[in-house]
Backbone as CSV, one residue per row, in Angstrom:
resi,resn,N_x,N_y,N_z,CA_x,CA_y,CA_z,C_x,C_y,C_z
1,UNK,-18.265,59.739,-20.577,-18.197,60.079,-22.001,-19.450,60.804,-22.458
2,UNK,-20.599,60.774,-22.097,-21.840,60.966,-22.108,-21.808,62.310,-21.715
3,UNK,-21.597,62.568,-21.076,-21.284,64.232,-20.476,-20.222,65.088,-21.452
4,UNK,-18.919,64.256,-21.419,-18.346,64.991,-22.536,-19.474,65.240,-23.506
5,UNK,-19.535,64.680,-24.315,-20.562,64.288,-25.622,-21.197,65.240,-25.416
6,UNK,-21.986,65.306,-24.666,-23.150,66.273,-24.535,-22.753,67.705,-24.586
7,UNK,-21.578,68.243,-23.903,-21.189,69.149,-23.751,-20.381,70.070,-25.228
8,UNK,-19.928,68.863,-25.822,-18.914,69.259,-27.362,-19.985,69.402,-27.984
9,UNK,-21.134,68.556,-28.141,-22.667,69.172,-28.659,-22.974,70.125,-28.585
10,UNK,-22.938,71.028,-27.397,-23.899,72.370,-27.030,-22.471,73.021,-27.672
11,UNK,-21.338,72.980,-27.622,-20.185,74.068,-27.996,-20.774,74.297,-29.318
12,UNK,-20.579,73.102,-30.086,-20.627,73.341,-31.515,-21.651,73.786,-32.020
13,UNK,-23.003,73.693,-31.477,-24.369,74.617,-31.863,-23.811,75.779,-31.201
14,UNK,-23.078,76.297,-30.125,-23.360,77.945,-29.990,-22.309,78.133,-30.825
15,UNK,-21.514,77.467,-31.074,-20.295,78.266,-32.623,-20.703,78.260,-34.067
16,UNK,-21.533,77.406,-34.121,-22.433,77.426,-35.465,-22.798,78.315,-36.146
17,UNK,-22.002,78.880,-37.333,-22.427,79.917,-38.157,-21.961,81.106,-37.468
18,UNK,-20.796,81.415,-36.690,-20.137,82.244,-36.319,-18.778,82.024,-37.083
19,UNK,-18.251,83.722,-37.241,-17.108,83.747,-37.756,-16.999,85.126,-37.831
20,UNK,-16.070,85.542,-38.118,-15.351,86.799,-38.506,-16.113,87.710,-37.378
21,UNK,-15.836,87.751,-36.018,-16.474,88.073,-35.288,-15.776,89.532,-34.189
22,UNK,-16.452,90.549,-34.012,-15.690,91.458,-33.151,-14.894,90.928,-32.091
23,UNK,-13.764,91.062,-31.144,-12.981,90.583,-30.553,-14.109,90.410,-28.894
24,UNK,-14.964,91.777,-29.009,-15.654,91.474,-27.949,-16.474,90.351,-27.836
25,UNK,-17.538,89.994,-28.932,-18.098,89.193,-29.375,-17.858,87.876,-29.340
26,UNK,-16.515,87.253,-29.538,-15.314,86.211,-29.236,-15.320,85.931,-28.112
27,UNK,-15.018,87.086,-27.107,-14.546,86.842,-25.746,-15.949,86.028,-25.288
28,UNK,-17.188,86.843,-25.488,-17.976,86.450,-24.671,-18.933,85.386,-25.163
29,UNK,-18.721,84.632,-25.918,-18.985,83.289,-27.132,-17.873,82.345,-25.981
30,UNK,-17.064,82.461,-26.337,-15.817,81.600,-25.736,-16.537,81.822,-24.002
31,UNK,-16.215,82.972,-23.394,-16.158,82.182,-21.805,-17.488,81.697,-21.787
32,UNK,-18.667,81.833,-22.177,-19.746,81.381,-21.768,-20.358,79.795,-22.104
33,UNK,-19.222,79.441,-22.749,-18.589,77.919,-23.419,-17.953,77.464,-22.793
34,UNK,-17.070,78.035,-21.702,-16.016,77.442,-21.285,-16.133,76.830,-20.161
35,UNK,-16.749,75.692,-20.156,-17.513,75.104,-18.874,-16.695,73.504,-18.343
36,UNK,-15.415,73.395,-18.778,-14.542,72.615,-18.303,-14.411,72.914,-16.124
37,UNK,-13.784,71.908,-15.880,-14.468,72.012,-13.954,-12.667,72.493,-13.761
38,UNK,-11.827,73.508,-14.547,-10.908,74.214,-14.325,-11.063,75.297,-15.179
39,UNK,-10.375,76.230,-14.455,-9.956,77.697,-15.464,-9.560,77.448,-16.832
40,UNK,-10.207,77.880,-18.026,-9.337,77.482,-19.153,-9.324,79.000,-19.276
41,UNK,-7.808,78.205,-20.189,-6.490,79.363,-20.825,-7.518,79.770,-22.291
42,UNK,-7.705,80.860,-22.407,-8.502,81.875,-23.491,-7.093,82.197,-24.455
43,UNK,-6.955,81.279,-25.644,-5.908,81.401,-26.508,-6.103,81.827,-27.812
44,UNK,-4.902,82.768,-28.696,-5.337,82.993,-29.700,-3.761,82.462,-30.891
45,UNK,-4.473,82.518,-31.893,-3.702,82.101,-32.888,-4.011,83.132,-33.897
46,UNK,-2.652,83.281,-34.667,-2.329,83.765,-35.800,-1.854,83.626,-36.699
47,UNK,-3.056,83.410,-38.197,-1.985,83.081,-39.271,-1.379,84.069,-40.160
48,UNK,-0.444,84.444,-40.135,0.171,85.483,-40.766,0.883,85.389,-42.442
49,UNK,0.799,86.603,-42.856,1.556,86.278,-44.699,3.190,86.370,-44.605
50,UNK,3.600,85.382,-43.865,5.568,85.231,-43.497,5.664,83.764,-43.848
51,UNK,6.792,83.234,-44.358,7.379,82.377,-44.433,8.495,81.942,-43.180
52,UNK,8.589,81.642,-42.001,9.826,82.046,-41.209,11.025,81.134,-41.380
53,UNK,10.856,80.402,-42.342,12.275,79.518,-42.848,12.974,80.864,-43.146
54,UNK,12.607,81.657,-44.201,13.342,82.703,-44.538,13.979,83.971,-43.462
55,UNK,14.856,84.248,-43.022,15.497,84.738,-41.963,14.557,86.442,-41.876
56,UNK,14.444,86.399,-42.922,13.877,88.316,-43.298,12.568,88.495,-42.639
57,UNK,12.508,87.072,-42.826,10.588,86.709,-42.329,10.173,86.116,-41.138
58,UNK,11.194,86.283,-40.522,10.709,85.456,-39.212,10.174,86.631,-38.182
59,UNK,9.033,86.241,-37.466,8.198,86.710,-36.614,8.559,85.975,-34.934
60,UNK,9.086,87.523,-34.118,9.831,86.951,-32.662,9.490,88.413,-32.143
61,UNK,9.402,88.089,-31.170,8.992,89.164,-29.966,8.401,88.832,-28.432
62,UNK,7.961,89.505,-27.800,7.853,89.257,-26.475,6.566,90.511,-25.881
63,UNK,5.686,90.645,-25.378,4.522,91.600,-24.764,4.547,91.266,-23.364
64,UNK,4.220,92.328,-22.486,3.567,92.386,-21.444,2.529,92.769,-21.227
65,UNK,1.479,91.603,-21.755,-0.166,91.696,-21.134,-0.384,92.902,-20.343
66,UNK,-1.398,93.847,-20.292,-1.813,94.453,-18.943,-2.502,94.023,-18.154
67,UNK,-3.125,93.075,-17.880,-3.709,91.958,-16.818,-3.604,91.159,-16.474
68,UNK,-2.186,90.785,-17.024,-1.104,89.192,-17.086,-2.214,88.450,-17.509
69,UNK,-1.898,86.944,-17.546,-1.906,85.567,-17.992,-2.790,85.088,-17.244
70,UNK,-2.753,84.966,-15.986,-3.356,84.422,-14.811,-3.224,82.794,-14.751
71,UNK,-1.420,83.294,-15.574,-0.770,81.622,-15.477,0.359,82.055,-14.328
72,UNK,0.436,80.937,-13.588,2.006,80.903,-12.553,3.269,79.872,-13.745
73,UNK,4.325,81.260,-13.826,4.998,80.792,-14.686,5.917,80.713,-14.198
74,UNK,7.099,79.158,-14.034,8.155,79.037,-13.073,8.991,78.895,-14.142
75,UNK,10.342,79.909,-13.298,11.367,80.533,-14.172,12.662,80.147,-13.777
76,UNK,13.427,79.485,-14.657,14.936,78.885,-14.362,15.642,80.625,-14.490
77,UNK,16.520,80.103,-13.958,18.083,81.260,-14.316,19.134,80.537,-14.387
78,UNK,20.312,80.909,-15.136,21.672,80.705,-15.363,22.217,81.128,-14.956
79,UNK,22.661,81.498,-13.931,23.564,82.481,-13.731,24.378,81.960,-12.432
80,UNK,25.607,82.747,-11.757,26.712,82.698,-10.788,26.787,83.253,-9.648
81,UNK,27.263,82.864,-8.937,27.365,83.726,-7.700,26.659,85.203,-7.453
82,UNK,26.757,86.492,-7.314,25.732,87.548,-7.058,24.766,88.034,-7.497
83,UNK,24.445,87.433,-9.084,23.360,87.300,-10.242,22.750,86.216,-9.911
84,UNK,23.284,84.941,-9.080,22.550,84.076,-8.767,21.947,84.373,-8.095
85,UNK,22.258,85.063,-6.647,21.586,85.221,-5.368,20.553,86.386,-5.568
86,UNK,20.847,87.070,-7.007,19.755,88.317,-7.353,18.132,87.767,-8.059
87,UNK,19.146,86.482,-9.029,17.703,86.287,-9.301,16.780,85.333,-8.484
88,UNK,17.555,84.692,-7.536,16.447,83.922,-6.290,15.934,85.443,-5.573
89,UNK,16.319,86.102,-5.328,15.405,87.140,-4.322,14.590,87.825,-4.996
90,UNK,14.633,87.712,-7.128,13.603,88.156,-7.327,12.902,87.223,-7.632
91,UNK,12.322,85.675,-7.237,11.635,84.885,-7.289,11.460,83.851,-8.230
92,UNK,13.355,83.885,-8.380,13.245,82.304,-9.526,12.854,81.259,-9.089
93,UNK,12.235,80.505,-9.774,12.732,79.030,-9.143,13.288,78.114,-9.255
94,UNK,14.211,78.271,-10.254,15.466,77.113,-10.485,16.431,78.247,-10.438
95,UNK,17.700,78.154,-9.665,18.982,79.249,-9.839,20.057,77.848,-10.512
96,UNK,21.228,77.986,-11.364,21.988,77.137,-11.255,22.970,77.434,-12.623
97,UNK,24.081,76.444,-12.364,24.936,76.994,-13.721,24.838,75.553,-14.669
98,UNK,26.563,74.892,-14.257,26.506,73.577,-14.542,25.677,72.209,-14.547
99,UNK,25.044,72.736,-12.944,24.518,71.902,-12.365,22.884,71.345,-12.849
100,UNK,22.119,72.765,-13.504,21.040,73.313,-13.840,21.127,72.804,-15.727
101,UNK,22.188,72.467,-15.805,22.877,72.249,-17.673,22.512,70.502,-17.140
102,UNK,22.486,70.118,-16.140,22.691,68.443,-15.964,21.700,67.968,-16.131
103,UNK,21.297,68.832,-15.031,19.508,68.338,-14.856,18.617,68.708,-16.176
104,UNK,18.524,69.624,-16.946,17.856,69.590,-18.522,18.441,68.858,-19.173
105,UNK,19.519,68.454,-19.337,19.989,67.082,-19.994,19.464,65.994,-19.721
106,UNK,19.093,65.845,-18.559,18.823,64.652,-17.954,16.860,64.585,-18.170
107,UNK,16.796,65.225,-18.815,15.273,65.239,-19.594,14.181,65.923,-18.106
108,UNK,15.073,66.163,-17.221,13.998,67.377,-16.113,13.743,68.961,-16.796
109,UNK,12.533,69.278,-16.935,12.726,70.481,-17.566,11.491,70.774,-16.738
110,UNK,11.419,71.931,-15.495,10.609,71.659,-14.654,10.315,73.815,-14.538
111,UNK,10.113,74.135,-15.886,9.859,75.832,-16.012,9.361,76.733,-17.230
112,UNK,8.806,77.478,-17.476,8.214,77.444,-18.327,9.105,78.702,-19.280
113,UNK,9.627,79.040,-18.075,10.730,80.729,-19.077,12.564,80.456,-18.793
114,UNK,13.207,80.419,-19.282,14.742,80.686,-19.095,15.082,81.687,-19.544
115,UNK,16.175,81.888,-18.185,16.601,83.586,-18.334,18.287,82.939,-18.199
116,UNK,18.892,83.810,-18.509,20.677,83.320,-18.294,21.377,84.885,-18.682
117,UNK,22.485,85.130,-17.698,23.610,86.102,-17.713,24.085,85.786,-19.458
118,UNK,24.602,86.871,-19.635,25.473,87.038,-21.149,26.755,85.522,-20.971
119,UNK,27.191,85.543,-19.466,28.489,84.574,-19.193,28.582,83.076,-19.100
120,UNK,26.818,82.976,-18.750,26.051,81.594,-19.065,26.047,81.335,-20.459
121,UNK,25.937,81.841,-21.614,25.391,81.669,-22.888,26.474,80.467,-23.297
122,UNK,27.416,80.296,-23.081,28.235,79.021,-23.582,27.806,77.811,-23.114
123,UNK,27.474,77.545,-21.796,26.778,76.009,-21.093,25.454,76.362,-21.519
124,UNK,24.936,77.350,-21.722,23.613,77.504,-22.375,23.251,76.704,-23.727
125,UNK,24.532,77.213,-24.466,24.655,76.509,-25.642,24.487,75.368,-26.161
126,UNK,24.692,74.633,-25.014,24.543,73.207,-25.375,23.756,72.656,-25.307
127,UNK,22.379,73.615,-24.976,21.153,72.692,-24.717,20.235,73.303,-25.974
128,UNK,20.736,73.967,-26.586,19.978,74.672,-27.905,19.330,73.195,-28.310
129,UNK,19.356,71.881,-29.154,18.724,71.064,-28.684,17.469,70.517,-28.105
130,UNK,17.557,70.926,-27.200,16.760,70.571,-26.109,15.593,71.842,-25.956
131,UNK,16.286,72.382,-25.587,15.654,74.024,-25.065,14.885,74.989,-26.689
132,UNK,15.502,75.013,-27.842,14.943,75.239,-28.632,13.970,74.773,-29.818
133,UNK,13.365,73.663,-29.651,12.764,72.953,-30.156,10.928,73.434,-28.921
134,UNK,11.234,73.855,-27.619,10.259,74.204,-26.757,9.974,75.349,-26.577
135,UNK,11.079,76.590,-27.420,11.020,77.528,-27.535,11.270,78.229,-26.174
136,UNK,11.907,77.914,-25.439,12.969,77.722,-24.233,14.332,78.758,-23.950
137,UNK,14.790,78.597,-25.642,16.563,79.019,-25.335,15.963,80.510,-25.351
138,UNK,17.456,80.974,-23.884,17.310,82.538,-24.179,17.855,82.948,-25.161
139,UNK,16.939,84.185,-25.282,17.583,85.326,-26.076,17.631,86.627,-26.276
140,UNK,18.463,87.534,-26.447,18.566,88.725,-25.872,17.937,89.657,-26.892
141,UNK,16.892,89.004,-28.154,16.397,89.896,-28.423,14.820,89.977,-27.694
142,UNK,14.352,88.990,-26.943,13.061,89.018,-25.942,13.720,89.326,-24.481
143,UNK,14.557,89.371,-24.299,15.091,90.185,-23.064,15.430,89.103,-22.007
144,UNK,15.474,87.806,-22.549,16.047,86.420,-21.414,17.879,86.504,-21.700
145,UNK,17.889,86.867,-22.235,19.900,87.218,-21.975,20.102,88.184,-21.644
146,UNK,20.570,88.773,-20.373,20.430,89.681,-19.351,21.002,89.484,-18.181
147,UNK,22.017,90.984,-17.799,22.847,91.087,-16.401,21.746,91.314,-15.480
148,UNK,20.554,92.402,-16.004,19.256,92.649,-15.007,18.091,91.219,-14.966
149,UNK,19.145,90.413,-14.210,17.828,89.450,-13.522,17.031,89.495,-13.010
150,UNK,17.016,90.204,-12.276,15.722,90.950,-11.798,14.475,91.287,-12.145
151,UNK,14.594,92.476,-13.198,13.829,92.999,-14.146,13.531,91.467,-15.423
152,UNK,14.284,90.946,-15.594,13.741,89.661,-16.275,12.992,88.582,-15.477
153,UNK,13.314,88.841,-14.678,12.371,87.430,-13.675,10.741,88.266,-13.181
154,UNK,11.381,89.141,-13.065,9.569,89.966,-12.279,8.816,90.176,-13.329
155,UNK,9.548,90.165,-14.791,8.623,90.226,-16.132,7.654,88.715,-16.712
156,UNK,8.697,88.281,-16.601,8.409,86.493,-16.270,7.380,86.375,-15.556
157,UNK,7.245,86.448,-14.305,6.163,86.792,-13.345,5.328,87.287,-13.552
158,UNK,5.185,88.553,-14.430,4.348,89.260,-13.897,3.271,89.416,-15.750
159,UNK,3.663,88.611,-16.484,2.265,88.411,-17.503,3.174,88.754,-19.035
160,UNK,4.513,88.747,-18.758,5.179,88.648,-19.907,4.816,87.661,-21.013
161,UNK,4.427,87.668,-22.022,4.385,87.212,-23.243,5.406,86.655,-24.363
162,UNK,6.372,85.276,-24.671,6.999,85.138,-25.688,6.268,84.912,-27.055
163,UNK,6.282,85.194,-28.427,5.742,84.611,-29.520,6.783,84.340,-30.451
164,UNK,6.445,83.306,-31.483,7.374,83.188,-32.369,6.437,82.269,-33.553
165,UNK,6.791,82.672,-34.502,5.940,82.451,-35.861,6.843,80.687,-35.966
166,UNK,6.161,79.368,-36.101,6.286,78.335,-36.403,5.633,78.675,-37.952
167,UNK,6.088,77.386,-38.546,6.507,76.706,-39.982,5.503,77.414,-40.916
168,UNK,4.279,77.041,-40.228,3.148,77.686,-41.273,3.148,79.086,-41.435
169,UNK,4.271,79.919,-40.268,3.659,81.380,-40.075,2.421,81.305,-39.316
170,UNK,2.575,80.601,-38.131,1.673,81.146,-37.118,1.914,81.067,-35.990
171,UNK,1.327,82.186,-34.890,1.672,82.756,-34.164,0.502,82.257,-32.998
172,UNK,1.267,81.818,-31.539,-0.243,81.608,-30.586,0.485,81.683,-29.458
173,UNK,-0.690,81.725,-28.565,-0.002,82.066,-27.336,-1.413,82.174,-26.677
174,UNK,-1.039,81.861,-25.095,-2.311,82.114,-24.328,-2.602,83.647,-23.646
175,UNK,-3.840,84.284,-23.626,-3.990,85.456,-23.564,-4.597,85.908,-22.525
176,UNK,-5.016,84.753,-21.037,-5.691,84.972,-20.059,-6.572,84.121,-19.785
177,UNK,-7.480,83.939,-18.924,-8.391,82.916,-18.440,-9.799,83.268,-18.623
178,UNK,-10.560,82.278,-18.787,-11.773,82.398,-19.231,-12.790,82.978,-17.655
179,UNK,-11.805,83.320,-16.579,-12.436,83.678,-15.388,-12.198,85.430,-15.569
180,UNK,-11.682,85.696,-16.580,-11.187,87.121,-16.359,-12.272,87.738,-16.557
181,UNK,-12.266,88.926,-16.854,-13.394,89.801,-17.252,-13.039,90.033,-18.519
182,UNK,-14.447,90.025,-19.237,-14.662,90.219,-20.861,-13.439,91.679,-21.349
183,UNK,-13.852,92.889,-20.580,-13.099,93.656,-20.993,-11.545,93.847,-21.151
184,UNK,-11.009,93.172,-19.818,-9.492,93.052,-19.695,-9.019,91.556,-20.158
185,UNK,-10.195,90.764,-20.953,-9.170,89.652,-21.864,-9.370,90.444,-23.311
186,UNK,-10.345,91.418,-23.722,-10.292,92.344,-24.670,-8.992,92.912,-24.748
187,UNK,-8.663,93.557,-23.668,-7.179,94.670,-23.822,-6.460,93.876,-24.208
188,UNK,-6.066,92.244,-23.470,-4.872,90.978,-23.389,-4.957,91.323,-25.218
189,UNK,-5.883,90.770,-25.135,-6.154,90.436,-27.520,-5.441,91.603,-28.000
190,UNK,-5.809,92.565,-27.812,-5.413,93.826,-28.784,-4.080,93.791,-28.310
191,UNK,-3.608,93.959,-26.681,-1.990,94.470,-27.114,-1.505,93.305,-27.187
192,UNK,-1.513,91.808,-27.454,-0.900,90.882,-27.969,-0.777,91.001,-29.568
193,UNK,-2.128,91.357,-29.870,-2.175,91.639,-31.499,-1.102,92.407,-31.741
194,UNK,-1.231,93.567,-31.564,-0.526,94.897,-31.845,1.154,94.774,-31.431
195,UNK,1.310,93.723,-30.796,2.767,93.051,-30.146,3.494,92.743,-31.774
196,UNK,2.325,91.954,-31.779,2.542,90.751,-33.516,2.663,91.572,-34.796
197,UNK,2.124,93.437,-34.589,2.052,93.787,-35.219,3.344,94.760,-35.818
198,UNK,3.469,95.067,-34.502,5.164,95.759,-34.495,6.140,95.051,-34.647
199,UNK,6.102,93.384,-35.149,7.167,93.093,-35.087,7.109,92.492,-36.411
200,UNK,6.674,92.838,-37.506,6.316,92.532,-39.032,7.695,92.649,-39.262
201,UNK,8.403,91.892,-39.986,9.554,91.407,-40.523,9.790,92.088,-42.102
202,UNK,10.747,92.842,-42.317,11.180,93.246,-43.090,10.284,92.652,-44.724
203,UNK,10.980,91.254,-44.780,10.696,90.344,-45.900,9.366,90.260,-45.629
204,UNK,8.266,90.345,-45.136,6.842,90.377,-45.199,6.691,90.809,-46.267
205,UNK,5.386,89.972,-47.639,4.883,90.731,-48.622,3.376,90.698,-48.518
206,UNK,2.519,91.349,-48.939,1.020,91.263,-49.057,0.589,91.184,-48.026
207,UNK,-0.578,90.625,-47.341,-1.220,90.829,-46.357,-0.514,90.077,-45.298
208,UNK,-0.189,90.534,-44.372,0.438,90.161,-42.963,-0.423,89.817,-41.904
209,UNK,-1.368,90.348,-41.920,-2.123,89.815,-40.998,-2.911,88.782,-41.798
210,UNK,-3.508,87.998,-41.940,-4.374,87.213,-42.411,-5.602,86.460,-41.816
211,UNK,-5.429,85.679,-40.471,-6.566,85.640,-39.640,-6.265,85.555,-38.413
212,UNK,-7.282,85.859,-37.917,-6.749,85.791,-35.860,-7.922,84.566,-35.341
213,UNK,-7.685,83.490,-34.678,-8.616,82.964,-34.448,-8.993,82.962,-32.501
214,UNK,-9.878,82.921,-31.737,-9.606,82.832,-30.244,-10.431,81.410,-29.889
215,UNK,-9.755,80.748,-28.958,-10.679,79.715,-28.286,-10.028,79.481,-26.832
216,UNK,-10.709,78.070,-26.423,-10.708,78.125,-24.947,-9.862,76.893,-24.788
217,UNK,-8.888,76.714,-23.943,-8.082,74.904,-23.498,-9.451,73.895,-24.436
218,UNK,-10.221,73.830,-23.593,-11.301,73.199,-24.368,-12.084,72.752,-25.051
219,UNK,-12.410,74.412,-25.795,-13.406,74.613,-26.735,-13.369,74.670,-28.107
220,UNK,-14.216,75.084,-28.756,-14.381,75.156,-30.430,-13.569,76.866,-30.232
221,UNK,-12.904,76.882,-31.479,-12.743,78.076,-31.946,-13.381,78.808,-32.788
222,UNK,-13.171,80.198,-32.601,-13.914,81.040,-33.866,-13.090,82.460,-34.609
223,UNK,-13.373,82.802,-35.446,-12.476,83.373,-36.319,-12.849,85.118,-35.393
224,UNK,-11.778,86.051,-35.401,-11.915,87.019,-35.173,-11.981,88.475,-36.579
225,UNK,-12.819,89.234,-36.778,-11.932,89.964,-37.601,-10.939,90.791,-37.363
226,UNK,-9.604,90.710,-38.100,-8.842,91.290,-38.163,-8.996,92.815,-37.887
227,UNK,-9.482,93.433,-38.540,-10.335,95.336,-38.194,-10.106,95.212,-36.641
228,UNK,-10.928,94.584,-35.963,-11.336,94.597,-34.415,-10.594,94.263,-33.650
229,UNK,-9.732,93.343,-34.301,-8.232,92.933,-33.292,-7.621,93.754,-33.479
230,UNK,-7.402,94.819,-34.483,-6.182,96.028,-34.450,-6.516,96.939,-33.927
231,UNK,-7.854,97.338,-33.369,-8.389,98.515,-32.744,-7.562,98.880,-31.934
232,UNK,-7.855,100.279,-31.506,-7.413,100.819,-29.949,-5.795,100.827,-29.933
């Protein structure tokens, strides 16, 4: 405990009197903090001016990082016979129909992305439940309801991004590891930002962006300015 202690000590003096800070500035505050004895996930949050009870206002979309995640993200599929055998060869790791509907019922939920054929969406259905409360269920406007399994599973793989604005209107998601390099968890920030930014919802009024904050699995957070997260 003593070590913890000591350590949440030194965070909170180097975050002290920081705020509204360039995105570069962030990055390199955060990894040089990030002294947990594993990789921490470098995450950001967004509070945005949306209500998403209101349908006009809801904030949903999907990015592909350019330096991925430098998370291993294991990916169910739904799907049948030659869509099945397509998306195991592009490196699912759960394939299944009925069987795959049992086992998430049965409170195994052992993946972090679901993808399912258009023909799955009915046994799919029934786990809305389950699966959407984790932000789980596919959907074919982030590109998980899909004949190209393929191209959905290697996206999955390969540093794809889901977001979706919860209750308060905010938006988070992890943006890379505190082992990356300052510059390419820079790029992760901006085109995640700029993800969040293209997907401003009709019913949005007044300021939409409102604050961006970044921190570490671990650490203290600190406020970014907005200006610097939209750059580039």
């Amino acid at each position: 405990m003593a070590k913890i202690a000591k350590r949440v000590k030194a965070a909170r003096e180097a975050f002290a009197g920081k705020a509204n800070l360039s995105v570069e500035e962030a990055v390199s505050l955060i990894k040089s903090n990030a002294t947990a004895k594993f990789d921490e996930t470098v995450e950001i949050a967004m509070n945005l001016g949306v209500d998403p009870r209101h349908a006009d206002q809801m904030v949903r979309g999907v990015v592909s990082l350019p330096n991925g995640t430098g998370k291993t993200v294991r990916v169910a599929v739904f799907a049948r016979g030659p869509k099945a055998d397509e998306a195991t060869a592009a490196g699912a790791d759960i394939v299944g129909a009925e069987d795959l509907m049992e086992t998430i019922q049965s409170g195994k939920i052992e993946f972090d992305r679901c993808i399912a054929t258009p023909d799955m969406m009915p046994i799919v259905g029934r786990l809305g439940k389950i699966l959407g409360p984790r932000n789980l269920m596919p959907n074919p406007k982030v590109g998980t309801v899909t004949m190209d399994v393929t191209a959905a599973v290697q996206a999955a793989k390969g540093g794809q991004v889901q977001f979706k604005a919860e209750k308060a209107g905010v938006v988070h998601a992890g943006v890379g590891k505190a082992s990356f390099d300052e510059a390419k968890l820079a790029e992760n920030i901006r085109a995640f930002v700029d993800a969040v930014s293209k997907a401003k919802p009709t019913g949005a009024k007044g300021a939409y962006m409102k604050q961006v904050f970044l921190s570490s699995t671990m650490g203290a957070g600190v406020s970014v300015s907005v200006d610097s997260a939209t750059q580039g």
